[in-house]
RODO-2510 file (C-alpha; in nm, 4 decimals, decimal comma):
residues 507
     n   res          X          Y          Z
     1     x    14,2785     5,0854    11,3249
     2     x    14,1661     4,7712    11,1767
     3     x    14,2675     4,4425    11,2167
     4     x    14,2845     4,4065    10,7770
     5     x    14,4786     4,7858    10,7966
     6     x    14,7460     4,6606    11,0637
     7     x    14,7844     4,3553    10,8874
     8     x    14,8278     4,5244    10,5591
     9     x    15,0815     4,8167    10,7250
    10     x    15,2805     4,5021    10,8601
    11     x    15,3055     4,3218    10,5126
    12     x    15,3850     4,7245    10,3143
    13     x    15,6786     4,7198    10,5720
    14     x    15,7809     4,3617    10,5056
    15     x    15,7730     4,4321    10,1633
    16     x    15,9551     4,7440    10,1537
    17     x    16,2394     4,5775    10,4281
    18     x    16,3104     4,3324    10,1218
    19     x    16,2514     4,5966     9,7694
    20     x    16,5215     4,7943    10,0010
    21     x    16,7525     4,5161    10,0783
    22     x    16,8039     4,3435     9,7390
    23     x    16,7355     4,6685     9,4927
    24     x    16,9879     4,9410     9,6633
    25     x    17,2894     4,6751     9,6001
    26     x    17,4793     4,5463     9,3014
    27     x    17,4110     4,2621     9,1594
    28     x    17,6951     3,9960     9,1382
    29     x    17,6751     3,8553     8,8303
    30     x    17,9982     3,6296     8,8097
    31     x    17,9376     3,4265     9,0803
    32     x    17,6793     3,1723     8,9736
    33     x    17,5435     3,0338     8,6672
    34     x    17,2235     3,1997     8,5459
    35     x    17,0662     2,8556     8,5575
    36     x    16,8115     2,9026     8,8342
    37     x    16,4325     2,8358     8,7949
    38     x    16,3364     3,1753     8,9514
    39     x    16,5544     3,5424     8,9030
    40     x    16,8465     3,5289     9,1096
    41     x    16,8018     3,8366     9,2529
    42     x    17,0416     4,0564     9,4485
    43     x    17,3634     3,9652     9,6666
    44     x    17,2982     4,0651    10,0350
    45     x    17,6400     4,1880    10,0548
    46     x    17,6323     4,5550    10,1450
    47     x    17,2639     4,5405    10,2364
    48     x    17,0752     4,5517    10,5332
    49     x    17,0332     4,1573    10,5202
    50     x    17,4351     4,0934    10,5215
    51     x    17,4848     4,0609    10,8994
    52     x    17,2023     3,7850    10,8670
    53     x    17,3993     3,5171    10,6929
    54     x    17,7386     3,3720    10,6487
    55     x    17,8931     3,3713    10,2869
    56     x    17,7250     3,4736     9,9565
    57     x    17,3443     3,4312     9,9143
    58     x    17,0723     3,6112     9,6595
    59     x    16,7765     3,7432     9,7611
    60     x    16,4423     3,7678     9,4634
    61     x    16,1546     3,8793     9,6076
    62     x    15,8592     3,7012     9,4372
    63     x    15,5120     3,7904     9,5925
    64     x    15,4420     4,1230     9,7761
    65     x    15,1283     4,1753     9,7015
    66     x    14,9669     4,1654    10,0316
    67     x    14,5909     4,0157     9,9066
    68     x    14,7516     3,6948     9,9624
    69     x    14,8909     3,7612    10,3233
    70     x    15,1816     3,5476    10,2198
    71     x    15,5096     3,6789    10,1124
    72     x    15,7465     3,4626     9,9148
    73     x    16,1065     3,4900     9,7702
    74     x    16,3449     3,3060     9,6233
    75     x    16,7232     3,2842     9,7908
    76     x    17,0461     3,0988     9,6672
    77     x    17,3230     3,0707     9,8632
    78     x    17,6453     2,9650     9,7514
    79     x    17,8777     2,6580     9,8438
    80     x    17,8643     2,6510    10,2916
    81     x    17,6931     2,9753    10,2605
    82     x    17,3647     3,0071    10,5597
    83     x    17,1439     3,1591    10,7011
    84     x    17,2040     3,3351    11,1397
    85     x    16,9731     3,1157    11,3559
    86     x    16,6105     3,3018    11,3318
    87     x    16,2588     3,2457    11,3847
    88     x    15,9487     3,3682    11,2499
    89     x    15,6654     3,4172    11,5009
    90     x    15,3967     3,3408    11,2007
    91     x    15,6236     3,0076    11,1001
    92     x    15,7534     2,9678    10,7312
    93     x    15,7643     2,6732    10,4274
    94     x    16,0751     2,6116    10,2264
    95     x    16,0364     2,4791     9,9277
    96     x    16,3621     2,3365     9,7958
    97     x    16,4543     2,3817     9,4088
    98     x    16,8350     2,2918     9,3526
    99     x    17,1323     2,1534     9,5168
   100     x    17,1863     2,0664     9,8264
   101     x    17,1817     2,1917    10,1887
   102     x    17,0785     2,1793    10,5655
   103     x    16,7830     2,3045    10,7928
   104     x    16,8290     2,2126    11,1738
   105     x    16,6185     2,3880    11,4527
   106     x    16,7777     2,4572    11,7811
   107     x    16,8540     2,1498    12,0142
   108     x    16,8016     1,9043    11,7337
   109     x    17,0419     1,7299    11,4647
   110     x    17,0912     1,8746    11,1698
   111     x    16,8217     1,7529    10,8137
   112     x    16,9598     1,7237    10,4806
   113     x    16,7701     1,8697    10,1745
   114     x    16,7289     1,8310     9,8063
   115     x    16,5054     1,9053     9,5520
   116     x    16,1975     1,8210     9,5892
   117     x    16,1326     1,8861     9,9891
   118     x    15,9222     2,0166    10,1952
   119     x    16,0212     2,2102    10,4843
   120     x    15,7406     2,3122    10,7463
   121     x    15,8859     2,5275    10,9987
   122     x    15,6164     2,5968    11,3065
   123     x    15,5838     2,9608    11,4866
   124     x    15,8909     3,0667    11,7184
   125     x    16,0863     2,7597    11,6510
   126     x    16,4436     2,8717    11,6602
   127     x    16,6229     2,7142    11,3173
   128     x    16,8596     2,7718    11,0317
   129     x    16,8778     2,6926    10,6587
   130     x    17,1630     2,6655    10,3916
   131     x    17,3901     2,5305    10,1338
   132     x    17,6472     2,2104    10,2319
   133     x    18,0004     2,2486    10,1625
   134     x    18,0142     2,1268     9,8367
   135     x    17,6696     2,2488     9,6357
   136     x    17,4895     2,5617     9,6056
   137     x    17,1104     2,5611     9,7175
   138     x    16,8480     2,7259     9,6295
   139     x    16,4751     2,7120     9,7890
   140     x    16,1313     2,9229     9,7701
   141     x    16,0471     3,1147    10,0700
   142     x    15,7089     3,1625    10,2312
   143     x    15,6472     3,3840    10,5170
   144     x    15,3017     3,2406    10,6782
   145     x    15,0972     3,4562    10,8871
   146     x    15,3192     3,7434    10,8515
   147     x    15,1180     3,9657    11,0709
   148     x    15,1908     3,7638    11,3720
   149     x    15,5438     4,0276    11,3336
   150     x    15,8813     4,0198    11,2266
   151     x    16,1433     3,8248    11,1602
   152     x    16,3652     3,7320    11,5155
   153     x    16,7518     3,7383    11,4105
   154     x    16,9455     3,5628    11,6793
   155     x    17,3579     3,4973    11,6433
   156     x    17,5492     3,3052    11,3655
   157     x    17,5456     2,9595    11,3378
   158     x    17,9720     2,9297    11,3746
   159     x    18,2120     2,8032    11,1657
   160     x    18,2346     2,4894    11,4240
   161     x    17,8858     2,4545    11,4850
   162     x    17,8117     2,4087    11,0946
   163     x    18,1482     2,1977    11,0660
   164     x    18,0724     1,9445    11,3441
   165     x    17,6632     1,9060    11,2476
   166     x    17,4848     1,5750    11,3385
   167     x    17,3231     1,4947    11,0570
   168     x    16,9062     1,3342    11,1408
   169     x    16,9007     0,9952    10,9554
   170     x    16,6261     0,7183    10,9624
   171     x    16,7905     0,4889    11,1823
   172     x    16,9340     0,6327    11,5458
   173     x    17,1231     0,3222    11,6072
   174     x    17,3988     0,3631    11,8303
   175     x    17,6766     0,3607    11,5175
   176     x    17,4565     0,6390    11,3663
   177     x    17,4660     0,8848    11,6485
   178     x    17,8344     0,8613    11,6557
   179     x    18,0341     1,1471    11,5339
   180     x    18,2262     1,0262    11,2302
   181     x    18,6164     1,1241    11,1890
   182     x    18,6695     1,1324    11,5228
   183     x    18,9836     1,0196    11,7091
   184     x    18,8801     1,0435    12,0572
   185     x    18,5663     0,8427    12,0487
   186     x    18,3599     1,1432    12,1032
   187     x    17,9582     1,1258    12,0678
   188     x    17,7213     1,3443    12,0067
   189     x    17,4886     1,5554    12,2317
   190     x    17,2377     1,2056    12,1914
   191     x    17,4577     0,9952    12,3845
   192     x    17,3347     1,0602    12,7541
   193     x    17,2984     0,8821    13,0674
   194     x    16,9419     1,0222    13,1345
   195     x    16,6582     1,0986    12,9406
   196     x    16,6990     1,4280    12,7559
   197     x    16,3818     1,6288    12,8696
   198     x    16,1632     1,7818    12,6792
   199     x    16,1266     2,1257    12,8566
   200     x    16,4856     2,2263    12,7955
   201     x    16,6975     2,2666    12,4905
   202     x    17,0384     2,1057    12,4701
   203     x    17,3422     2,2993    12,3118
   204     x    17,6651     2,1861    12,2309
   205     x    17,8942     2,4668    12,3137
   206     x    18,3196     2,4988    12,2822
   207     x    18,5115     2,7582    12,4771
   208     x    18,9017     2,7640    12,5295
   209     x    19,0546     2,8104    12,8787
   210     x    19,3483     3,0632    12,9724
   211     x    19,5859     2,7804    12,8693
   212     x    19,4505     2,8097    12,5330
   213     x    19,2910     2,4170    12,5251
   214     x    18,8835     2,3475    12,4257
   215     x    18,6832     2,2350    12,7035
   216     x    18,3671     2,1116    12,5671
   217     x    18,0212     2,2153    12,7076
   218     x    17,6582     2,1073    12,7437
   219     x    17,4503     2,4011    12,7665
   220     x    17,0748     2,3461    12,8905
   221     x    16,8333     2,6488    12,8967
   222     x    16,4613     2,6495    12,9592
   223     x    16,2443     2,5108    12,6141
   224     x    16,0784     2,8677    12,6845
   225     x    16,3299     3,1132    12,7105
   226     x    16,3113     3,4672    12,5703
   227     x    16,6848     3,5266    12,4219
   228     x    16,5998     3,8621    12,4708
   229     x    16,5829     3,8901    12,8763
   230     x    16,8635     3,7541    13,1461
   231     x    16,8573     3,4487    13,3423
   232     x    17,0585     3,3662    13,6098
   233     x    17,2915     3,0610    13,5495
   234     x    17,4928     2,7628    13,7144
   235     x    17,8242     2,5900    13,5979
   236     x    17,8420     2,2099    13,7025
   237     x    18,1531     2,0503    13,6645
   238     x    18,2020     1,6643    13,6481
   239     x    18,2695     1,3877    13,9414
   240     x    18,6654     1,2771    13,8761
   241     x    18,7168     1,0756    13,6177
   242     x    18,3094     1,1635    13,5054
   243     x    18,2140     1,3790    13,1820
   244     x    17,9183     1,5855    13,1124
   245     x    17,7000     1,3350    12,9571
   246     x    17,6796     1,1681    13,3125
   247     x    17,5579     1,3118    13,6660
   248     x    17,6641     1,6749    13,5544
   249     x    17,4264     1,6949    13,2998
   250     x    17,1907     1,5750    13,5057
   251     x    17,2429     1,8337    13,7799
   252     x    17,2225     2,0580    13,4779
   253     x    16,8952     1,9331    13,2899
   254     x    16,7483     1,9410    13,5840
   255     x    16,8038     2,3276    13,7093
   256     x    16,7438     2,4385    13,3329
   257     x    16,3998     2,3123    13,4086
   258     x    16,3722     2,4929    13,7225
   259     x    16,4292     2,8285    13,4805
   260     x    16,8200     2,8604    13,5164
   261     x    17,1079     2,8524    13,2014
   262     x    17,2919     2,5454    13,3096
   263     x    17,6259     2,3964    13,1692
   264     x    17,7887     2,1246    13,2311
   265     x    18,1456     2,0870    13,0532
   266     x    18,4210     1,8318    13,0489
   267     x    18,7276     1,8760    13,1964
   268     x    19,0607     2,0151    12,9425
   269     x    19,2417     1,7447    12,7975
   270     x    18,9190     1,4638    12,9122
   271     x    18,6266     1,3682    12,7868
   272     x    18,5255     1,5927    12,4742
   273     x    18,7368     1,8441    12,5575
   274     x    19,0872     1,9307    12,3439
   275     x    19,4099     1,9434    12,4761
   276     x    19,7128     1,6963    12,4266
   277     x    19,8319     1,4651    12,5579
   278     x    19,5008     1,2626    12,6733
   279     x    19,3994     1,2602    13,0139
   280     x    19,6190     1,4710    13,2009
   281     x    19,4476     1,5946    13,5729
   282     x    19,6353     1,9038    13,7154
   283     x    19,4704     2,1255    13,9645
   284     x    19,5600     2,4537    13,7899
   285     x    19,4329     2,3825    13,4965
   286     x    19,0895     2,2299    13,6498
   287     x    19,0333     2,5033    13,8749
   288     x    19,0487     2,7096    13,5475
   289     x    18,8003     2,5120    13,3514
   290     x    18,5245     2,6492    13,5752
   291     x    18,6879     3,0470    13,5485
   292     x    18,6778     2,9892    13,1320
   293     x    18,3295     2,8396    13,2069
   294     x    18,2171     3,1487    13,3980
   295     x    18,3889     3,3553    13,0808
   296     x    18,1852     3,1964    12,8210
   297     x    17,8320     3,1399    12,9698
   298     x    17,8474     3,5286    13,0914
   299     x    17,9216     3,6713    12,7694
   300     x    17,5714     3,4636    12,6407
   301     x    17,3117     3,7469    12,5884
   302     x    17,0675     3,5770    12,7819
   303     x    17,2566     3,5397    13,1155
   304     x    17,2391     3,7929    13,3984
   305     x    17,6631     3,7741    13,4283
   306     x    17,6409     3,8876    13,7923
   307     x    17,3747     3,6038    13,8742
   308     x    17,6208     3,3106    13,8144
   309     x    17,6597     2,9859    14,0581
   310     x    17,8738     2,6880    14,0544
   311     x    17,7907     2,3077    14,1177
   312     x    18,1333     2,0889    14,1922
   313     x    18,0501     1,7372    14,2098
   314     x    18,2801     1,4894    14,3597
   315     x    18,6260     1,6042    14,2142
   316     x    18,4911     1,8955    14,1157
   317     x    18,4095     2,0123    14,4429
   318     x    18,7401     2,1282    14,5125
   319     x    18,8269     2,2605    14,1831
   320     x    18,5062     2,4815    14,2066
   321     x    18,5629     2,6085    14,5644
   322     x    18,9219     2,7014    14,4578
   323     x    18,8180     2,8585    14,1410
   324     x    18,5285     3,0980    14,4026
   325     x    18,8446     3,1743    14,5934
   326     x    18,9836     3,3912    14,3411
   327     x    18,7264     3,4562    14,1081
   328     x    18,4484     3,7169    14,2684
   329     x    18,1906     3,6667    13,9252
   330     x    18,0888     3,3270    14,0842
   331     x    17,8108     3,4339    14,3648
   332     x    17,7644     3,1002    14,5202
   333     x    17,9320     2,7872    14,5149
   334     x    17,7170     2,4340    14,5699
   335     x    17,9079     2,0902    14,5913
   336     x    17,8141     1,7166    14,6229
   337     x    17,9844     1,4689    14,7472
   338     x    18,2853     1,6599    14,7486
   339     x    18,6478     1,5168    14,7202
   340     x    18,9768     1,6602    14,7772
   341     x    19,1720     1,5181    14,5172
   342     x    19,4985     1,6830    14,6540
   343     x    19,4446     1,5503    14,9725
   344     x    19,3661     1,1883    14,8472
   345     x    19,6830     1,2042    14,6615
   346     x    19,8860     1,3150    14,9529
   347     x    19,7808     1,1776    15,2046
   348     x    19,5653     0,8878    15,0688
   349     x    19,2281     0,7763    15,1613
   350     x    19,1269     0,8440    15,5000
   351     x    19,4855     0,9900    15,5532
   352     x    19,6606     0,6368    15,5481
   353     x    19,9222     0,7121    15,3465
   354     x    20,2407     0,7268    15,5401
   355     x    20,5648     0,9496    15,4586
   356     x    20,7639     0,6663    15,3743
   357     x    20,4870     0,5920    15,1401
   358     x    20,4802     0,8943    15,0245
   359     x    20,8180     0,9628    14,9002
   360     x    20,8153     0,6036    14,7100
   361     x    20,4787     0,7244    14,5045
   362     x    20,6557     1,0605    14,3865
   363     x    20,9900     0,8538    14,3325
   364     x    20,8187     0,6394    14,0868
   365     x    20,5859     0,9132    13,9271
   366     x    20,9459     1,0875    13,8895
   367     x    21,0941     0,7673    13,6841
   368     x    20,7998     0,7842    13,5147
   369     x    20,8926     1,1242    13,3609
   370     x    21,2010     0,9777    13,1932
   371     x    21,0061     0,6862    13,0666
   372     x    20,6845     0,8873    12,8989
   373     x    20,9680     1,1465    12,7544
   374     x    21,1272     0,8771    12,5940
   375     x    20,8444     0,7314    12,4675
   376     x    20,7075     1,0774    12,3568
   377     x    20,3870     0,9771    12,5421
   378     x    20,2633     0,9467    12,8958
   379     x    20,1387     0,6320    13,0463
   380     x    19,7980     0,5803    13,1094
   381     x    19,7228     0,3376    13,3438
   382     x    19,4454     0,1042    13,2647
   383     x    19,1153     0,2061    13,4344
   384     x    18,7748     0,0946    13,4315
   385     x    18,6252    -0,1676    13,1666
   386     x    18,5885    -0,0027    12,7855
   387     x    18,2259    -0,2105    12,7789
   388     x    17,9810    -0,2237    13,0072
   389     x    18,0179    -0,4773    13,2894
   390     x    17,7230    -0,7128    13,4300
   391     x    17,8932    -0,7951    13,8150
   392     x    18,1029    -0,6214    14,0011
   393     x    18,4366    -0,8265    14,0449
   394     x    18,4978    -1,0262    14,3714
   395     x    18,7202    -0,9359    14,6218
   396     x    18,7210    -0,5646    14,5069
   397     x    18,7534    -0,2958    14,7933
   398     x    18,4577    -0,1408    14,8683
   399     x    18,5718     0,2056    14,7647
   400     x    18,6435     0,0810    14,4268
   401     x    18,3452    -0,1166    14,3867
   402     x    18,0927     0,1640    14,4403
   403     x    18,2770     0,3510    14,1386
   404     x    18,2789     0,0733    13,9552
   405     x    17,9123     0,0295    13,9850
   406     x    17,8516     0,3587    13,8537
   407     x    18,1488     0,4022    13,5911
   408     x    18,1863     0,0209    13,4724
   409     x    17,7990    -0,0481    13,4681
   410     x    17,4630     0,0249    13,2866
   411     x    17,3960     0,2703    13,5913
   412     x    17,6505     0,5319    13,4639
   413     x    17,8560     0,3627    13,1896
   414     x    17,9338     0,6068    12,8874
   415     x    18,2498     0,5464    12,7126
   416     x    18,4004     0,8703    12,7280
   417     x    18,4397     0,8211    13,1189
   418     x    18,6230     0,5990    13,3680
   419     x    18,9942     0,5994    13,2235
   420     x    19,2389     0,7051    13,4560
   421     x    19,4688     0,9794    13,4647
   422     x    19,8395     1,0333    13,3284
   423     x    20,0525     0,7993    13,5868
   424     x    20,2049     1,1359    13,6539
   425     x    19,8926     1,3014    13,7489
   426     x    19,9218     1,3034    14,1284
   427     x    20,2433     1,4968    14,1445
   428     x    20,0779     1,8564    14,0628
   429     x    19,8394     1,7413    14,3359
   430     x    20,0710     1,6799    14,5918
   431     x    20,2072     2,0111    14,5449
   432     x    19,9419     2,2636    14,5198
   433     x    19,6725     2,1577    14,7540
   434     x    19,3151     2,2588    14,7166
   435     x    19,1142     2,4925    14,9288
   436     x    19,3590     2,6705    15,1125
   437     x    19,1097     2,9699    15,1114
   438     x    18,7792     2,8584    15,1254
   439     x    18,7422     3,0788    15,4161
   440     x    18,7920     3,4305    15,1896
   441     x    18,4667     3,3048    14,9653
   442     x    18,2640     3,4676    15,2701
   443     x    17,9972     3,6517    15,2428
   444     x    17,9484     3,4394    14,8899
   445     x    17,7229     3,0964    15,0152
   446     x    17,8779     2,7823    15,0160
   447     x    17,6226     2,4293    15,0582
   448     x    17,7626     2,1700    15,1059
   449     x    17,5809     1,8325    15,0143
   450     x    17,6836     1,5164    15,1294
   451     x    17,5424     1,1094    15,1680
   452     x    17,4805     1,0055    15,5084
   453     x    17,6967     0,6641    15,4167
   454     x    17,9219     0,8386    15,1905
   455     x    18,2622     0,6939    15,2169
   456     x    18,4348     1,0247    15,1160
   457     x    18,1966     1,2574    15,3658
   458     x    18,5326     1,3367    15,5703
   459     x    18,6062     1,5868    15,3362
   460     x    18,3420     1,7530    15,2914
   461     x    18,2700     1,7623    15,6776
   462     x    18,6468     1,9379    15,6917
   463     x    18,5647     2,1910    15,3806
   464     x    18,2547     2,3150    15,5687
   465     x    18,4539     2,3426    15,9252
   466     x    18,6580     2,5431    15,7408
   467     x    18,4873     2,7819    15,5098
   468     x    18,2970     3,1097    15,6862
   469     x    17,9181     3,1708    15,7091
   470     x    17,7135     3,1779    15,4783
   471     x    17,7678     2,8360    15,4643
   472     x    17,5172     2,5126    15,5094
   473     x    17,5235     2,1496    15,5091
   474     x    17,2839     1,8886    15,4164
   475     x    17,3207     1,5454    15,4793
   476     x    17,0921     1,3135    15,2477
   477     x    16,9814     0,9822    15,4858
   478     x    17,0755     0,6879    15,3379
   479     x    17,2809     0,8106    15,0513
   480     x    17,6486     0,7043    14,9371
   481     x    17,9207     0,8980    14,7589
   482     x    17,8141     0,8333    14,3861
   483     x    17,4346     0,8459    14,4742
   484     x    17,4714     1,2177    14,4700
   485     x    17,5616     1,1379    14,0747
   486     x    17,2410     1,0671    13,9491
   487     x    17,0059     1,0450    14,2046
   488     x    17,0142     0,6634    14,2936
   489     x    16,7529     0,4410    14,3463
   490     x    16,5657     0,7096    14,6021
   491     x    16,6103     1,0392    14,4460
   492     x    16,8631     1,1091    14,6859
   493     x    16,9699     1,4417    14,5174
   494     x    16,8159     1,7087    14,6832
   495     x    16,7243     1,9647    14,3853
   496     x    16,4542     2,1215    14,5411
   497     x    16,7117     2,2596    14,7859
   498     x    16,9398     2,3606    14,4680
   499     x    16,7043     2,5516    14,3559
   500     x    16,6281     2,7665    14,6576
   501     x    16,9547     2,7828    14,7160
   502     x    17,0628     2,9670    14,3838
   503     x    16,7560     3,1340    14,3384
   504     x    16,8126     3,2993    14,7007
   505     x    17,2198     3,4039    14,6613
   506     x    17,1881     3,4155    14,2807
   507     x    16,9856     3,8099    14,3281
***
């Protein structure tokens, strides 16, 4: 067969895929004005195209003649109404001839058309187009180099994705790449720590827990995946007090790059996450961030769901070994300068808090409870600075001074992070201690990772005495506790070793 026959058998099927689509159906004449330049065409309700969009859109096919090689149609779609997120592997042009809509590929904010523009969509790039919320729109379609195949149909850009869109503008100024309407000071996917990379692609992804709050999710996968095989994937949950723009997504870039599906996600009722009141820390409902985690990023069609791993680091350490403990799906566990929050609570750092002690902290916390019901609010204690810093204060502790290096400066500083906890926090923690099990995650792998001058490496040197074999630890010379965040002045996170770790207990 020819190369001018397959090309011509390939543009008789597209044509017949859209004759079929928009002429077996009825027309729905009441729903728009017959003011358009081209034939409205056909609703896709009822056709073959209808699981391909969201809400009412008209499909005209204009050119099918396949001398020209270039197939072109005109589509309306009514107020909100879009397209699933698609690509064409021969790339396409929009031309836009009313209204008013949106075209945003995968990974990047979303661009607002009109009439007039000009939309040049390359070969395999992963996008969608349609109306805005208030105005139809209506563009010509052209299908370039059709014989390079068919149309890829991927999933449906959601209700939330479309109603929480960062909209591209001129100007990324800081004030710009803030999410407007928002109450909790939440910023959008731009607002990072790090350098986004340009080998991955960066999702924004929501889930709810058991408890029924949001936890809100960065989801990295390789700027090369096929949506159509299964990666494995890893889960990395945030230092204390951290979120996932910070050292999680980090971790996260950085093993999406390596070929995995990585997420990082911010703890319920912190960071970008839902749940009400603000800032509440409970080890239940942390441990179950990373089991909802686990439920969303295995249902992805692209993730091998019996090939998942989980990163803790700092904090989440001990939420993620106690979340392996009960839930088999995670294969291997990984954590980083690993702290047991119950432990610090009860027993205070370095176990100097005395039983005297003791019982005055959960007197207090329990006066509290009266206080924050009468005030219909909890206290929040005041944590680290709302702007960044320039020095770290004199006479701080040096415990406190390394965090605030990393949370109250340039190094780490995001706004989302650093506030402390409900002043009622520590109670749950002093009564459900973390870990009690680690031993029953055998024959799953545990590595531990921990800074050779890390001030918290106590606890991770008693998790690992603990836990049954498999298990490993690597001490990183020269490192301290929040070094293992983003890498320090030296590197000091060992990724290569990630890597062969998951890609050896992740089979």
């Amino acid at each position: 067969m020819t190369k001018n026959t397959k090309t011509r058998l390939l543009m008789l099927c597209f044509s017949l895929m859209f004759i079929f689509a928009t002429g077996c159906i009825t027309d729905s004449d009441n729903e728009l004005e017959d003011d358009t330049i081209f034939p409205r065409g056909n609703s896709v309700a009822g056709s073959p195209l209808e699981d391909t969009f969201t809400g009412d859109v008209w499909v005209e096919m204009l050119v099918t003649d396949n001398t020209f090689n270039a197939p072109s149609y005109n589509v309306i779609f009514s107020e909100d109404a879009r397209t699933n997120w698609h690509s064409h592997p021969g790339g396409q042009l929009l031309f836009i001839t009313s209204g008013e809509g949106y075209y945003q590929e995968e990974g990047e904010p979303a661009r607002s058309l009109k009439a007039g523009d000009i939309v040049e969509i390359p070969p395999d790039v992963v996008h969608w187009h349609g109306a805005t919320a208030d105005s139809t729109f209506e563009h010509v379609g052209v299908t370039t180099n059709p014989q390079a195949g068919p149309v890829e149909w991927f999933g449906e850009v959601t209700d939330e994705q479309y109603n929480n869109l960062v909209i591209e503008t001129e100007e990324n100024s800081e004030e710009d790449n803030m999410v407007e309407n928002n109450e909790q000071g939440r910023y959008d996917p731009g607002d990072l720590t790090f350098e986004l990379s340009e080998n991955v692609i960066l999702e924004e992804v929501r889930f709810k827990n058991k408890f029924g709050a949001e936890v809100a999710g960065h989801l990295y996968v390789p700027i090369d995946i096929n949506r159509y095989e299964k990666y494995p994937a890893i889960i990395v949950g945030t230092p204390y007090g951290g979120v996932k723009e910070q050292g999680a997504g980090l971790y996260a870039q950085e093993l999406a790059q390596r070929g995995f599906v990585a997420m990082a996600f911010d703890e319920s009722y912190n960071g970008d996450s839902g749940g009400e009141p603000r800032h509440i820390s409970s080890p239940d409902l942390f441990v179950e961030d990373f089991s909802a985690a686990v439920d969303f990023i295995g249902t992805r069609d692209f993730v091998d769901r019996e090939k998942i791993g989980v990163i803790g680091i700092c904090g989440s350490g001990g939420f993620a070994i106690t979340a392996a403990q009960v839930d088999p799906r995670i294969k291997a566990v990984a954590t980083a300068s690993m702290y047991d929050i119950s432990s610090m609570f009860r027993n205070g750092f370095g176990y100097s808090l005395t039983n005297e002690q003791r019982a005055a902290s959960l007197a207090q916390m329990a006066e509290q409870r009266w206080v924050d019901f009468e005030n219909g609010s909890p206290l929040v204690p005041e944590g680290f600075p709302r702007e960044p810093a320039t020095s770290i204060p004199e006479g701080m502790d040096p415990v406190t001074s390394e965090f605030f290096e990393y949370y109250a400066m340039e190094r780490g500083f995001h706004p989302n992070a650093g506030a402390s906890f409900t002043a009622t926090s520590g109670m749950s923690f002093m009564n459900f201690p973390l870990m009690n099990y680690i031993e029953t995650i055998s024959p799953r792998p545990i590595l531990f990772i921990m800074g050779e001058n890390a001030h918290s490496r106590y606890y991770t040197e008693e998790a690992y005495e603990k836990a049954a074999e498999p298990k490993e630890l690597v001490i990183i010379p020269g490192a301290r506790h929040i070094d293992l965040y983003d890498g320090g002045d030296n590197d000091y996170i060992p990724f290569d070793k990630l890597e062969s770790f998951f890609k050896e207990n992740l089979n």
